[in-house]
C-alpha positions as CSV (number, residue, x, y, z in Angstrom):
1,X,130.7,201.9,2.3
2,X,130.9,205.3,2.1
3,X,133.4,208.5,1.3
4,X,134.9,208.4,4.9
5,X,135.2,204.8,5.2
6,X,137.8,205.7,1.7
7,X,139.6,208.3,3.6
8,X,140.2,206.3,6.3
9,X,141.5,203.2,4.6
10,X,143.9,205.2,2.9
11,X,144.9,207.3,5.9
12,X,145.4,203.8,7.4
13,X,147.3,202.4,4.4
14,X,149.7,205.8,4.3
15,X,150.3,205.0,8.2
16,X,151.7,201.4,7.8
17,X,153.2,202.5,4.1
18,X,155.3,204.9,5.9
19,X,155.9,202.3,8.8
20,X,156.9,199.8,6.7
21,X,158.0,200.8,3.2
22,X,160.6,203.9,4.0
23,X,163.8,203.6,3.4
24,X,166.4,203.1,5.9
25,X,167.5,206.8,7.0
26,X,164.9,208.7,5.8
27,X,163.3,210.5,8.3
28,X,160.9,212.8,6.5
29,X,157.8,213.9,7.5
30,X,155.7,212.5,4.8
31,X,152.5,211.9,6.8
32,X,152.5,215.4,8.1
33,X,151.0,216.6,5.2
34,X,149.9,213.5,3.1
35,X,147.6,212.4,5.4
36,X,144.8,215.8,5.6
37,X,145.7,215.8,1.5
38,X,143.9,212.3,1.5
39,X,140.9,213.8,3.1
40,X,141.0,216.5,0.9
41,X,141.2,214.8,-2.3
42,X,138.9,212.2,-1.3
43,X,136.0,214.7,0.2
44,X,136.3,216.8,-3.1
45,X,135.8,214.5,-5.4
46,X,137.3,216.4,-8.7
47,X,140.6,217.7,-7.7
48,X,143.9,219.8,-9.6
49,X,146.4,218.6,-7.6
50,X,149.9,220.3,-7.7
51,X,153.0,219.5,-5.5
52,X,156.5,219.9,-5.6
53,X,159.2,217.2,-6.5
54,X,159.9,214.1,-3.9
55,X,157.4,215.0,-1.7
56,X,155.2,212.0,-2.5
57,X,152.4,213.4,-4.8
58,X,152.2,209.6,-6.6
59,X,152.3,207.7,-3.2
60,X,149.9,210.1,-1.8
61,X,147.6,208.6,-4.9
62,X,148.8,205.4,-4.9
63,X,147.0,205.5,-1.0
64,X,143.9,206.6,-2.5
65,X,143.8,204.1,-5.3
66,X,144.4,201.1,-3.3
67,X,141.4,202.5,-0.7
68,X,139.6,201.5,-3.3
69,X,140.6,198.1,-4.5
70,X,140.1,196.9,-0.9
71,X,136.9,198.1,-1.4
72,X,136.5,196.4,-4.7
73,X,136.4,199.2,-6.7
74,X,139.0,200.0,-9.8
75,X,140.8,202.5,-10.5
76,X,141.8,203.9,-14.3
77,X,145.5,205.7,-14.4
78,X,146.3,207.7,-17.8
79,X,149.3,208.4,-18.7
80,X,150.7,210.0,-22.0
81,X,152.9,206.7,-22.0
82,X,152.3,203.5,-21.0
83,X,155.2,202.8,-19.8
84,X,155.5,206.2,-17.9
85,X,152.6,204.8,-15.8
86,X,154.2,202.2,-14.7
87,X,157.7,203.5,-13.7
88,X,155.9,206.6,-11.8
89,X,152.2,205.1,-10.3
90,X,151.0,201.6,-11.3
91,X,154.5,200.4,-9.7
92,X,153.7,202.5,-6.5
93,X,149.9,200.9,-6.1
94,X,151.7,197.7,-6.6
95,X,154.6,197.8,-4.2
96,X,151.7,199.3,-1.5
97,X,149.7,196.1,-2.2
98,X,152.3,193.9,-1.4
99,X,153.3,195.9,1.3
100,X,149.9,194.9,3.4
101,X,149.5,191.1,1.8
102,X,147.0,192.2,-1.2
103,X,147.4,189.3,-3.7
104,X,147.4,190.0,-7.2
105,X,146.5,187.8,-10.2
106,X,148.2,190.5,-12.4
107,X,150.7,193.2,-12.6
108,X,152.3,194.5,-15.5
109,X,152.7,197.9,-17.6
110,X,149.0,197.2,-18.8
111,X,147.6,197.1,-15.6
112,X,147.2,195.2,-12.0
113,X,144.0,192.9,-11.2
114,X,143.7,192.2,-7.7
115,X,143.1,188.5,-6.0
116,X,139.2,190.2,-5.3
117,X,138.9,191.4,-8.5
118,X,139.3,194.6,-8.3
119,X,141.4,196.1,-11.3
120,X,143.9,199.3,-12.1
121,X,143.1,199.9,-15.8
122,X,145.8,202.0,-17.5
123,X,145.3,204.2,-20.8
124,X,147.4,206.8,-22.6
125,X,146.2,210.1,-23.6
126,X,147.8,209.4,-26.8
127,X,145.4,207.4,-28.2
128,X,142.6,209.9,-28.3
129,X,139.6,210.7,-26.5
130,X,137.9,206.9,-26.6
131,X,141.1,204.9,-25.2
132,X,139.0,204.5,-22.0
133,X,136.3,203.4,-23.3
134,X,134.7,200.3,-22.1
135,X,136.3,200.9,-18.5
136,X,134.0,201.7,-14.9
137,X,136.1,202.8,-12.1
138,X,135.5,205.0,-9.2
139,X,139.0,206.3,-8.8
140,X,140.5,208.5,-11.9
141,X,144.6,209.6,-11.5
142,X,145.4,211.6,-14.5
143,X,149.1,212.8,-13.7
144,X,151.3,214.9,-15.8
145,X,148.3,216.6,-16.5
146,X,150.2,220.0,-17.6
147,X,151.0,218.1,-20.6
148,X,147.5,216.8,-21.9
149,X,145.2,219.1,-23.7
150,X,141.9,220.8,-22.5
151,X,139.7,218.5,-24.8
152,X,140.0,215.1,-22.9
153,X,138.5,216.2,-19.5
154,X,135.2,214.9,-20.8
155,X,136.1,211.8,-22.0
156,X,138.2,211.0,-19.4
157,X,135.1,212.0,-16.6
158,X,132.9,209.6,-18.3
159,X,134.9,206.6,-16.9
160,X,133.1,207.5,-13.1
161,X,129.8,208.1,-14.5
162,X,128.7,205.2,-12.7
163,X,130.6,205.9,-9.7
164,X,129.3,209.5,-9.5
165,X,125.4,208.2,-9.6
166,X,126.4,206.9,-6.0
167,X,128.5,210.3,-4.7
168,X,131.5,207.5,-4.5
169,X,133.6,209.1,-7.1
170,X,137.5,210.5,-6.5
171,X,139.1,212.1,-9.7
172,X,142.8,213.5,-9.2
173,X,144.6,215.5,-12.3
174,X,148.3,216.0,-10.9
175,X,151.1,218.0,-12.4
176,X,153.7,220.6,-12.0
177,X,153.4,224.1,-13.9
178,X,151.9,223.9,-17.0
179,X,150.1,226.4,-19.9
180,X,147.3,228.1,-19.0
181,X,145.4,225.9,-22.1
182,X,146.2,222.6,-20.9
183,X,144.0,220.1,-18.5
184,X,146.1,221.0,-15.4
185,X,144.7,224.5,-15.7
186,X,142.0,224.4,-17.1
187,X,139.8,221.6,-15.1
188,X,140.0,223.9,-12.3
189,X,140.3,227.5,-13.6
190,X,136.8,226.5,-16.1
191,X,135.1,223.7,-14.2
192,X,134.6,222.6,-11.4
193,X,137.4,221.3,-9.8
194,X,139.2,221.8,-6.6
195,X,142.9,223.3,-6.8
196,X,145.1,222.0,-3.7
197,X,148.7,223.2,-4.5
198,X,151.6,223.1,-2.1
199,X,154.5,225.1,-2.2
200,X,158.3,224.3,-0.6
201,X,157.3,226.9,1.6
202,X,154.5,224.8,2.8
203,X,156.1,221.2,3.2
204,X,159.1,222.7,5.0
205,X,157.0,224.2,7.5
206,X,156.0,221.2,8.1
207,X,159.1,218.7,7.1
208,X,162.4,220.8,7.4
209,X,164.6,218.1,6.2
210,X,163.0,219.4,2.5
211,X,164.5,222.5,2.7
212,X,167.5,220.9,1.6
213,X,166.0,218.6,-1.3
214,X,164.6,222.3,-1.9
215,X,167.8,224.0,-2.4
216,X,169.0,221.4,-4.4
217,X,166.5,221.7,-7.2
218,X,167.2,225.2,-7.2
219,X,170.6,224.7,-8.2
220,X,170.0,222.4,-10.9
221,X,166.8,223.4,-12.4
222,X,167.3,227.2,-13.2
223,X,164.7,229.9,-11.9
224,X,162.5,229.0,-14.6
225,X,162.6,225.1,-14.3
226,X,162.1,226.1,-10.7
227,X,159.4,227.8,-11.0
228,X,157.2,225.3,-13.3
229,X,158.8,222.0,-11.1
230,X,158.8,223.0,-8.3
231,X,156.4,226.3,-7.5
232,X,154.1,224.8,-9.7
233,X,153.3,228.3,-11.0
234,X,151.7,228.3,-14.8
235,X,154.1,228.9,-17.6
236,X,153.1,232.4,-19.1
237,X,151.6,231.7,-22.7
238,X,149.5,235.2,-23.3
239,X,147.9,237.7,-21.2
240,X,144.6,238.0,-22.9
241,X,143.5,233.8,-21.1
242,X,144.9,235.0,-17.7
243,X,141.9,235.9,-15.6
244,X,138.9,233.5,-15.7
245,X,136.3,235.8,-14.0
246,X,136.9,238.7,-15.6
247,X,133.1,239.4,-15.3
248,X,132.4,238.5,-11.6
249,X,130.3,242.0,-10.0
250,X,131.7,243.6,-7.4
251,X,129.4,242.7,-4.4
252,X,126.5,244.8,-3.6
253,X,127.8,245.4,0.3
254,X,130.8,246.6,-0.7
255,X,129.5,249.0,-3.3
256,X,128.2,251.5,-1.2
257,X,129.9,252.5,2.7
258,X,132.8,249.9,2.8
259,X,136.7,250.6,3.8
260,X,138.8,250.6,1.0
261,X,142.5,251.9,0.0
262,X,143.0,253.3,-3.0
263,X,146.0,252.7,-5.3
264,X,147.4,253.5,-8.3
265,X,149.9,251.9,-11.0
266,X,151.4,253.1,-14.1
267,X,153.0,251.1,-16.8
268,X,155.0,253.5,-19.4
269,X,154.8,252.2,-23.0
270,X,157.4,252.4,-25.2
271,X,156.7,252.7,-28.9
272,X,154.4,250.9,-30.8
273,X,153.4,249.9,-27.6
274,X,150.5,252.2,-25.4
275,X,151.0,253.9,-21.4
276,X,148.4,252.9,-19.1
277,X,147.1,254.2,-16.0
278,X,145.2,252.4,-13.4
279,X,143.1,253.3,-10.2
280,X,142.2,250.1,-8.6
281,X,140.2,250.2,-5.2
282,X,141.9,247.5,-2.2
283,X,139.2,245.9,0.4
284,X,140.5,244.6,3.0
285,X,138.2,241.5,4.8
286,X,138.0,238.0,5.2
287,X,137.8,237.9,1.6
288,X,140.2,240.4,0.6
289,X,139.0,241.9,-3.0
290,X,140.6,244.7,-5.6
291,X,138.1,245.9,-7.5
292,X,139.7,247.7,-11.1
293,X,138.1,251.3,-11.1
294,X,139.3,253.3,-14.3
295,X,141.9,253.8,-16.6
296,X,143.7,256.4,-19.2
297,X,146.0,254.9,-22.5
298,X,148.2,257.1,-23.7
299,X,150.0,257.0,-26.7
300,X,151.2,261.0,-26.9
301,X,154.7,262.0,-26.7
302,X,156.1,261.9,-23.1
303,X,155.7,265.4,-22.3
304,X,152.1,265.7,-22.9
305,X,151.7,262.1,-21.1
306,X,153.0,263.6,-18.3
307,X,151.0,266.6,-18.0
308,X,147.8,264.5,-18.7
309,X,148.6,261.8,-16.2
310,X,148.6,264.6,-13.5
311,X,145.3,265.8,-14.3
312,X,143.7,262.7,-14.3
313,X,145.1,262.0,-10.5
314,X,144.0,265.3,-9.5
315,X,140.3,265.1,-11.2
316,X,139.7,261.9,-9.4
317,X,141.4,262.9,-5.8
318,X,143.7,260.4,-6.1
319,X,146.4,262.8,-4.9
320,X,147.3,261.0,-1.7
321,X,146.9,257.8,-3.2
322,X,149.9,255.1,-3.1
323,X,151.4,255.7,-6.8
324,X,153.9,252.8,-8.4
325,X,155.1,254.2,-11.3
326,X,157.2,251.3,-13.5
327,X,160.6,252.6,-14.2
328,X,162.4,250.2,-16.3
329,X,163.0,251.8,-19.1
330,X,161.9,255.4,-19.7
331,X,159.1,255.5,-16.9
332,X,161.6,257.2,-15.0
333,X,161.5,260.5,-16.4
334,X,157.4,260.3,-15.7
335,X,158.8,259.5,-11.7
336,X,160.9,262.1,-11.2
337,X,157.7,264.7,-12.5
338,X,155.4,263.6,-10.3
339,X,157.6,262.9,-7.6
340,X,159.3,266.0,-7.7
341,X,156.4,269.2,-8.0
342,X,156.4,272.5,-7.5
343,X,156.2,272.8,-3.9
344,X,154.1,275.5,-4.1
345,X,151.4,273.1,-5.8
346,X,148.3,273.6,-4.0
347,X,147.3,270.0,-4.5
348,X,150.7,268.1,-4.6
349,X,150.3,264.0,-5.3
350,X,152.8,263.1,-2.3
351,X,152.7,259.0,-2.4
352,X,154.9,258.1,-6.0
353,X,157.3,255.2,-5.8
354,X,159.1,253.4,-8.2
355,X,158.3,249.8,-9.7
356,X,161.0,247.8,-11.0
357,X,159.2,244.5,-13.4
358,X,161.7,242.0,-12.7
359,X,162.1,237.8,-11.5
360,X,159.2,238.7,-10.1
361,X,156.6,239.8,-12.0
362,X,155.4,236.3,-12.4
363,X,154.8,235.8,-9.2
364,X,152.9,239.1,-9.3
365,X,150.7,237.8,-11.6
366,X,150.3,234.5,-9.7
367,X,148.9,236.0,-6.9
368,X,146.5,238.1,-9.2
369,X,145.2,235.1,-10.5
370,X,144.3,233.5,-6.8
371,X,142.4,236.4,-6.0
372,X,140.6,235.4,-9.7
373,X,140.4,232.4,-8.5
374,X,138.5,233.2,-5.2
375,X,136.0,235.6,-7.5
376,X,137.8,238.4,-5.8
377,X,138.8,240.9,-8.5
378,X,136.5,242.8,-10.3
379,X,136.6,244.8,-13.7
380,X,134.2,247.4,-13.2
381,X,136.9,249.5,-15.7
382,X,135.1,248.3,-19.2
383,X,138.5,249.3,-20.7
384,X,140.3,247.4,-18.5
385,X,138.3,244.4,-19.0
386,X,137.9,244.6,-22.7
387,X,141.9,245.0,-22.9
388,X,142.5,241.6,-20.5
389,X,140.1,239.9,-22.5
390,X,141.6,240.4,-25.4
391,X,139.0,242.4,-26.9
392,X,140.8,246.3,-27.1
393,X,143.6,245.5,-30.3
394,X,145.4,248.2,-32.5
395,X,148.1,248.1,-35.7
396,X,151.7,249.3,-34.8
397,X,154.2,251.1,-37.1
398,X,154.5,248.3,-39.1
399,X,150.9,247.0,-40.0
400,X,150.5,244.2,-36.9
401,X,147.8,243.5,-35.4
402,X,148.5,243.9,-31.5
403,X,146.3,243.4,-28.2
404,X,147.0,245.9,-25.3
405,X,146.3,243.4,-22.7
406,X,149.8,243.1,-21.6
407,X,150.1,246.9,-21.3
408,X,146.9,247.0,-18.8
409,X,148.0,243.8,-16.7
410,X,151.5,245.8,-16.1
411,X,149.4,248.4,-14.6
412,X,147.5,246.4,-12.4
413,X,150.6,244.6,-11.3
414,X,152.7,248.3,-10.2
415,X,149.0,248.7,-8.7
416,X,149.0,245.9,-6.9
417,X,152.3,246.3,-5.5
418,X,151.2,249.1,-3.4
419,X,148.4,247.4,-1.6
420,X,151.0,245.6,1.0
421,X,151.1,242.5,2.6
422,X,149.7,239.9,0.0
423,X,146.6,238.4,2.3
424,X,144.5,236.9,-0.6
């Protein structure tokens, strides 16, 4: 037995499950996509795994689980409820065994035992860290993993230590959006898991019947209910944890000779809070990259800001650079002075547009995050990087302690506005 001979029992198992098991009148195309996420999950081994609502994340999981008990291999399901497991997976595996004659000694909220002994152990994160102890299995599902904290990922892995000795191991952590501190995010973003997340977007290009199921949770869960259930995007909970590679080098063979755009973005701070301007270099490629170049906080009244903004676009040449200028609040008047020069400026900055931070700024910083994902954005600023880390703090008016990291991500989002067509 082997890692294929998995994939293929559960490819098998989602063919005649979908055959067999669908209910009369649906016609959606589950198998377009379930079946090259079973290879996925199966040839990855340790996998953050995020879908959308009734697209069939569980049974997609409940294929891979019961690949294994006709292998003879359990399977351990954790749950933050018992009795959650069963209503969402464990009744799944169960209904797919009897679906393709499996007999089972045993299936109940604590678990399912198989006629060839093969077993679904069940736990709940609630118990702490050693509710799995004891167990051997080869398949972990972990699902509403947005929900558990960071801590258990070890405890939880040491249930396919056995498993993992013999490069048969499958571990799956599913969820929706979550914090940025809990397991969901964190198994991928600081170990070394595999992310596969699909969007709407992405199952109705491939089922269009969704597209209405799609609409519908629009409607009744709100844009931010939508964005965490069905997007999948993190919940926001502090700038300062956002990037995970905030050190990664900018590769030697682009430092020296390589195409790149420049691009600027300024976020105006209003009091006690700080301007920032950012020059970020684009490269495009196969693995496009934005590499974070310099930046200037200001806290001076507005008229000097101005002047002193122009001077540091002129000293770097940065004068027919793209400009995004955020203009919420008073960022305008900063628009309309460098948008509107003397025309008898000898060295006139010609590309400002305005940035408006709205719905989407969190999408922004989504798509920030997969280029840190991919090891494609580099802080060769040190101010930048100190500032997203956390590191760069400073008391207001009234005696608080506050970061400026939020000030320097607004700048590199108006920045990244103006590279164009999101490719990363």
């Amino acid at each position: 037995m082997n890692r294929q001979q998995i994939i293929q029992t559960a490819k098998g198992i989602a063919r005649y499950a979908s055959s067999v098991g669908r209910k009369k009148g649906d016609k959606a195309n589950y198998l377009g996509y379930q079946l090259p996420i079973c290879g996925r999950l199966v040839m990855n081994k340790y996998n953050a795994f995020k879908m959308p609502r009734q697209t069939g994340k569980t049974w997609t999981a409940s294929f891979i689980a019961v690949a294994y008990l006709l292998n003879g291999i359990d399977v351990l399901v954790a749950y933050p409820k018992l009795t959650q497991g069963w209503d969402i997976l464990l009744s799944k595996i169960r209904d797919v065994c009897l679906m393709l004659g499996v007999g089972l000694e045993k299936a109940s909220i604590n678990g399912i035992v198989c006629s060839n002994g093969a077993a679904v152990h069940v736990v709940t994160t609630q118990k702490g860290f050693d509710s799995n102890r004891g167990y051997t299995a080869g398949c972990l599902l972990v699902d509403e993993a947005q929900n558990m904290e960071a801590n258990l990922l070890n405890s939880l892995l040491s249930t396919v230590t056995v498993y993992a000795r013999m490069d048969m191991e499958t571990v799956i952590f599913m969820g929706t959006g979550g914090y940025r501190n809990k397991l969901l995010e964190t198994c991928w973003r600081e170990n070394d898991f595999q992310l596969t997340h699909l969007m709407p977007h992405h199952i109705i290009s491939i089922d269009p019947s969704y597209k209405e199921v799609d609409d519908g949770w629009k409607k009744k869960l709100g844009v931010q209910g939508y964005r965490t259930e069905q997007l999948c995007f993190m919940v926001e909970g502090g700038n300062s944890s956002i990037f995970k590679h905030i050190d990664e080098p900018l590769p030697e063979h682009l430092r020296e000779g390589a195409t790149f755009r420049n691009v600027v973005g300024i976020d105006v701070g209003q009091n006690p809070d700080r301007t920032v301007v950012m020059w970020c270099k684009y490269y495009p490629g196969s693995i496009p990259r934005i590499e974070v170049v310099d930046s200037l906080r200001l806290g001076d009244p507005y008229p000097v800001q101005q002047v002193r903004i122009e001077e540091w676009i002129k000293e770097r040449k940065l004068n027919n650079a793209p400009i995004a200028v955020e203009v919420n609040g008073i960022g305008r008047a900063l628009y309309d002075y460098l948008s509107l020069q003397d025309l008898a400026d000898p060295e006139p900055i010609t590309r400002v547009g305005k940035f408006h931070i709205g719905a989407d700024k969190r999408d922004i910083v989504y798509r920030l995050q997969t280029y840190d994902y991919k090891k494609a954005i580099h802080f060769t600023d040190e101010k930048t990087r100190n500032a997203v880390s956390g590191l760069i703090s400073y008391t207001d008016d009234n005696g608080k302690w506050k970061c400026d990291h939020s000030d320097y991500l607004s700048a590199l989002i108006a920045a990244s506005t103006r590279i164009g067509r999101w490719v990363c």
